[in-house]
N, C-alpha and C positions, 0 to 999 in steps of 0.2 A: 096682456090685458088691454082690453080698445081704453085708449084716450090718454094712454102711459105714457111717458117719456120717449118710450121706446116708437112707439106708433107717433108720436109728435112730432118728432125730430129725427131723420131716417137717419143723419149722421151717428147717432149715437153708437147703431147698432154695429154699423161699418164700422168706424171708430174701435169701440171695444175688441173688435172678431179680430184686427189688424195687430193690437196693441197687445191680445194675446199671442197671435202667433208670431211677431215677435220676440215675445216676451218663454215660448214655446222653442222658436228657434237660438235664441240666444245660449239658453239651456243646453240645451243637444248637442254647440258648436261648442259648450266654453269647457275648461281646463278641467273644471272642477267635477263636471257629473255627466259631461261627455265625450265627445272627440277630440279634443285641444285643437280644432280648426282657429278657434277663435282665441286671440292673445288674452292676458289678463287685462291688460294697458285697454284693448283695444276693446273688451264689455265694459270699462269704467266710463271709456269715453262715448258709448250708447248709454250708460247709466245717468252721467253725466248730460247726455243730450236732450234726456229725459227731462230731467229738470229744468231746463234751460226750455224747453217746451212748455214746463207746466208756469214757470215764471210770464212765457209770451201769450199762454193762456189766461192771465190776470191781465196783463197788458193788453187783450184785445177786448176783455168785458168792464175796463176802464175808462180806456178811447173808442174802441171802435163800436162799440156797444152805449155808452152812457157819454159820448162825446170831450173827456176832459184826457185833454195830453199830458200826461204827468211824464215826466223829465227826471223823476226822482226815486220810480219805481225797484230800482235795481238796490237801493238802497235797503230796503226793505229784505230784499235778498242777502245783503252781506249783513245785515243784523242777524236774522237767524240762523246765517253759520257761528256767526260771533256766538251765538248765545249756548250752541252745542259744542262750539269748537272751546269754549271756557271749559266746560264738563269734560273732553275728552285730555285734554290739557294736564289739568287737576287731578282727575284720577290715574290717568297712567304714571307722572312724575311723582305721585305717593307713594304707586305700588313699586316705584325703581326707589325711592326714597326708603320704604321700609325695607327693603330687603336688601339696601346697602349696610341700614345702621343695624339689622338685627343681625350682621355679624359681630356686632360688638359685645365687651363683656357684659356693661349694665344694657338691660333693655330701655330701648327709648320712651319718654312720655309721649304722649297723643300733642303735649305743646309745642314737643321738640321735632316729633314730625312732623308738623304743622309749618311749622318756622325754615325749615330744611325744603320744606315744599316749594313755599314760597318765595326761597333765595336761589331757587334749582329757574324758579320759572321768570323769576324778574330781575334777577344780577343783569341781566344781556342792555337792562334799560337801566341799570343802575339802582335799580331798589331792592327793598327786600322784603318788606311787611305788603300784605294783600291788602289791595284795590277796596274799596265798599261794594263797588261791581260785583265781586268773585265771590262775596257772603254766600249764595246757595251754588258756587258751582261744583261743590263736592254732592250732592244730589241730584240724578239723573233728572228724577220727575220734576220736581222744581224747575230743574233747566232745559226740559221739554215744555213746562207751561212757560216759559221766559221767552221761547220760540215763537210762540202764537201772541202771549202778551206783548212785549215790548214793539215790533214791529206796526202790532194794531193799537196801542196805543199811542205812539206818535203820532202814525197815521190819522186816530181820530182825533187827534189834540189839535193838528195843524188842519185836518179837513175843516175841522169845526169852525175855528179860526177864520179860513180861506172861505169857505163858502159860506158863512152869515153875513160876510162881508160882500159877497155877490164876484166874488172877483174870478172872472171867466177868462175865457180865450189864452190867448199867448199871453198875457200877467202873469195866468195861474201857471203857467208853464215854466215863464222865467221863475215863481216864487217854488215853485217844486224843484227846479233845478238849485235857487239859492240852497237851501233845506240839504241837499246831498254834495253838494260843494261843503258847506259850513262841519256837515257830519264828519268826512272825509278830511278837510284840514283839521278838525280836532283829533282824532284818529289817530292820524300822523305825528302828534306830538308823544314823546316816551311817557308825561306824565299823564296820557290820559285813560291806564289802568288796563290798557289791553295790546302792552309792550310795541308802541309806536310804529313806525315801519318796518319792522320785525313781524309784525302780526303774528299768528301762532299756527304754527308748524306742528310736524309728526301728526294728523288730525288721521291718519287714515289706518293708526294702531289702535284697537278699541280695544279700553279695559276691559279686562274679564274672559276675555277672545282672544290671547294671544297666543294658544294652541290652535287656533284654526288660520288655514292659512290664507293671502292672499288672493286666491283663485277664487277660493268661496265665500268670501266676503265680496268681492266685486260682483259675483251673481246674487247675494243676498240683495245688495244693496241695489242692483239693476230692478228687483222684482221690489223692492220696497218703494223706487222711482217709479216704477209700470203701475203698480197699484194709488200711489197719491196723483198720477195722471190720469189714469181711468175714473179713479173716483171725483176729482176736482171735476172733469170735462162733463161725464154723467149731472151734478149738481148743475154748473152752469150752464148746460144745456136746459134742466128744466126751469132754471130763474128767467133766462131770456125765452122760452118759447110758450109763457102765459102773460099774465098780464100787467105783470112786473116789467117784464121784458118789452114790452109796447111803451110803460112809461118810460123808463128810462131810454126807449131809442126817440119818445117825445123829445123828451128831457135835451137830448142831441139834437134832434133835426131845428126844436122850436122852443125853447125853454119859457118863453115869456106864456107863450098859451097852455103851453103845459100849466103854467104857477097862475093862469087866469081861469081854468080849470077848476079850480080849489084842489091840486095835489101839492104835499108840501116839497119843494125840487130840492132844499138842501138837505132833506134827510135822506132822499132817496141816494142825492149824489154821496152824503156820507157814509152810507151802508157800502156802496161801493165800490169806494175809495178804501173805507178800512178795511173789508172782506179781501181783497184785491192785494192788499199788503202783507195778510195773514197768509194768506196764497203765498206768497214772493218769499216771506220767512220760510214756511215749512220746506221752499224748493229748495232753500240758502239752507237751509239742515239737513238735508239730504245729499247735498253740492259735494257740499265739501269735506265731509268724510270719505267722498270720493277721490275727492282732489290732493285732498293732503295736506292742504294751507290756505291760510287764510290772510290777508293784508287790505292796508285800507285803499292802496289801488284798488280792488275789487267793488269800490264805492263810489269810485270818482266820478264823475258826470256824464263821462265819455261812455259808461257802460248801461248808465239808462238810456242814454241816445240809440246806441247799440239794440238793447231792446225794442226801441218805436220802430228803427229800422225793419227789425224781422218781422215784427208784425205788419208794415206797410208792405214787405214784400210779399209774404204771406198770403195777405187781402185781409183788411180790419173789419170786423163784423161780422166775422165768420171763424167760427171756434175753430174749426178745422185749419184756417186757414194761417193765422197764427202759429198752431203745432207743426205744419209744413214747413211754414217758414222759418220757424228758428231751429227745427232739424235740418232741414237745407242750408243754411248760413252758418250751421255751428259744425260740421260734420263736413264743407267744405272748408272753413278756415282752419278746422284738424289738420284737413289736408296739406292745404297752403302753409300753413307756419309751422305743422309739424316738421318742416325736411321729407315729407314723401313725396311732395312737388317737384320734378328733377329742374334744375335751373336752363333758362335759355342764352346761351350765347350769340347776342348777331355780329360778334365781330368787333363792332363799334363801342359797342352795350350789353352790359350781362343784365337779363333780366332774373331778381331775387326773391323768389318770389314771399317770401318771407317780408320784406319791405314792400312790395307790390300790392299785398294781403287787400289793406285798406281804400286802395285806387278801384282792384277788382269791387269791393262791396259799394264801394260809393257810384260805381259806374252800374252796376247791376240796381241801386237803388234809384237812379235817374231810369235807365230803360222801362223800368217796370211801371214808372209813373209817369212815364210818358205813354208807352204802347200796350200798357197792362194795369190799368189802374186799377182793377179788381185784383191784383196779384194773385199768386200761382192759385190761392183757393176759387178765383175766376174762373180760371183757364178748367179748373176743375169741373164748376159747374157746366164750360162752356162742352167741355168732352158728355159730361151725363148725358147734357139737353139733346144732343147731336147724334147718342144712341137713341135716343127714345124715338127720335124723329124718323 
């Protein structure tokens, strides 16, 4: 249809056709419904990369799109695993719970499984009676809307906050990073109802699924990752390439003309900012039933920084470039810290690369913003232009 998204924005079309055959090949290669070319381990960690894509895909229509460097964003991401990883938590230690006590002679009440659940899941921190937290996390639905709500509403509680107050540039950056510091030391305490630095484990047993195995959950869960990335990218492609998309790259380039304009800038910036965090939840729900586990390392500061990273390398302002970039940086430090890296010895000095990990990214983040400021999505455009010519 002339004037579609699709005709819009030529990315789109590329984008999707890639992301299926991917998503095509991955199938064909993995354990489950084709060749076992492909490890289990090794589709989690593309499922896996997936979301780490779709999280750098809100991080580029935050910054690099609507100009505000949030520092905090990854945060938003470890709340929506939190909020799925409570549910998967809950239900599988019930269903080990009841079927430990219905070997007994009397059958249990609903209070006594209830209380058994609860002392299965929080002895480790010393408690025993359930969080105010955990009230809906024995219901899926409920803790799939806790997914999108809780994240977006922080997010609009503090946008709101931050930007009526006008408070821009690197302020807003230091107060987004305070925000995911402050989250992360509460986290880390046992009584803060979501078992402290223990965070919660076993996440990647689903109730109800425990006939089916490993293999094909990891492809489930890869095509559930392909499709929340297709579909987030498709959307945000059509927000930025009308007229929406013009304001908020105002809103960056020039904010004061923009708001001399008569548009109003902090609502636009709050739509955002909360949209942006809803995005970061759904990829942290996705994450981590992957992963297995959840902790409030996964909040700390250093892992939104992480994120501005990939998107800088990337190239900010360009959806694509984003998705490159945190596949390229997450899918190289697989490499690097998993042990596939063979170590270098000069004799003098063992290089580790497992320690080295971080020198490589930070060194690869200098290059690029020096000799690539458009990062690898540049270099992209700079191959199209170069065909066409």
């Amino acid at each position: 249809m002339e004037g579609s998204i699709f005709t819009r924005n030529r990315s789109v079309p590329i984008f999707i056709a890639a992301l299926t055959l991917l998503a095509l090949g991955v199938t064909v290669m993995s354990e489950a419904y084709g060749t076992g070319a492909m490890s289990v381990s090794f589709t989690k960690v593309l499922g896996m990369t997936l979301c780490l894509c779709l999280a750098a895909l809100a991080m580029d229509l935050v910054w690099g799109y609507c100009g505000i460097l949030s520092l905090g964003h990854f945060a938003f991401f470890g709340l929506g695993g939190y909020m799925i990883g409570m549910w998967l938590m809950t239900a599988r230690t019930e269903a080990v719970v009841r079927a430990n006590l219905a070997e007994g002679v009397i059958p249990p009440t609903e209070a006594e499984i209830s209380q058994a659940t609860a002392l299965q899941i929080f002895s480790v921190v010393g408690a025993e009676d359930w969080p105010w937290m955990w009230a809906v996390s024995d219901s899926l639905a409920l803790s799939l809307l806790l997914v999108v709500l809780v994240p977006g509403a922080l997010a609009l509680v503090f946008g709101w906050l931050a930007f009526r107050s006008r408070v821009t540039g690197v302020y807003l950056s230091i107060l987004t990073q305070a925000m995911t510091l402050a989250l992360s030391l509460y986290l880390f305490q046992n009584d803060s109802g979501l078992r402290g630095n223990n965070g919660l484990s076993g996440l990647q047993n689903i109730p109800g699924l425990e006939g089916v195995g490993q293999a094909r959950l990891s492809v489930w869960f890869f095509w559930g990752s392909a499709l929340a990335l297709g579909l987030a990218y498709v959307g945000a492609a059509w927000l930025v390439s009308g007229k929406f998309g013009n304001i908020v790259r105002g809103v960056r380039d020039d904010e004061q003309r923009v708001r001399f304009l008569g548009y109003r800038v902090e609502g636009y910036k709050l739509f955002v900012f909360t949209l942006t965090a809803i995005l970061c939840g759904v990829a942290g729900a996705l994450y981590y039933p992957q992963a297995g586990i959840i902790n409030p390392d996964e909040i700390a500061p250093i892992a939104s920084i992480y994120l501005a990273v990939w998107v800088a390398i990337g190239g900010r302002g360009r959806l694509y470039g984003a998705v490159i970039g945190a596949a390229v940086v997450s899918l190289l430090s697989t490499y690097f810290t998993g042990g596939r890296a063979p170590d270098v010895d000069l004799g003098f000095y063992r290089i580790e690369w497992v320690d080295w990990w971080p020198v490589l990214l930070g060194l690869g983040f200098v290059l690029v913003t020096l000799f690539a400021p458009k990062g690898l999505g540049g270099l992209v455009d700079y191959i199209v232009r170069k065909d066409r010519t």
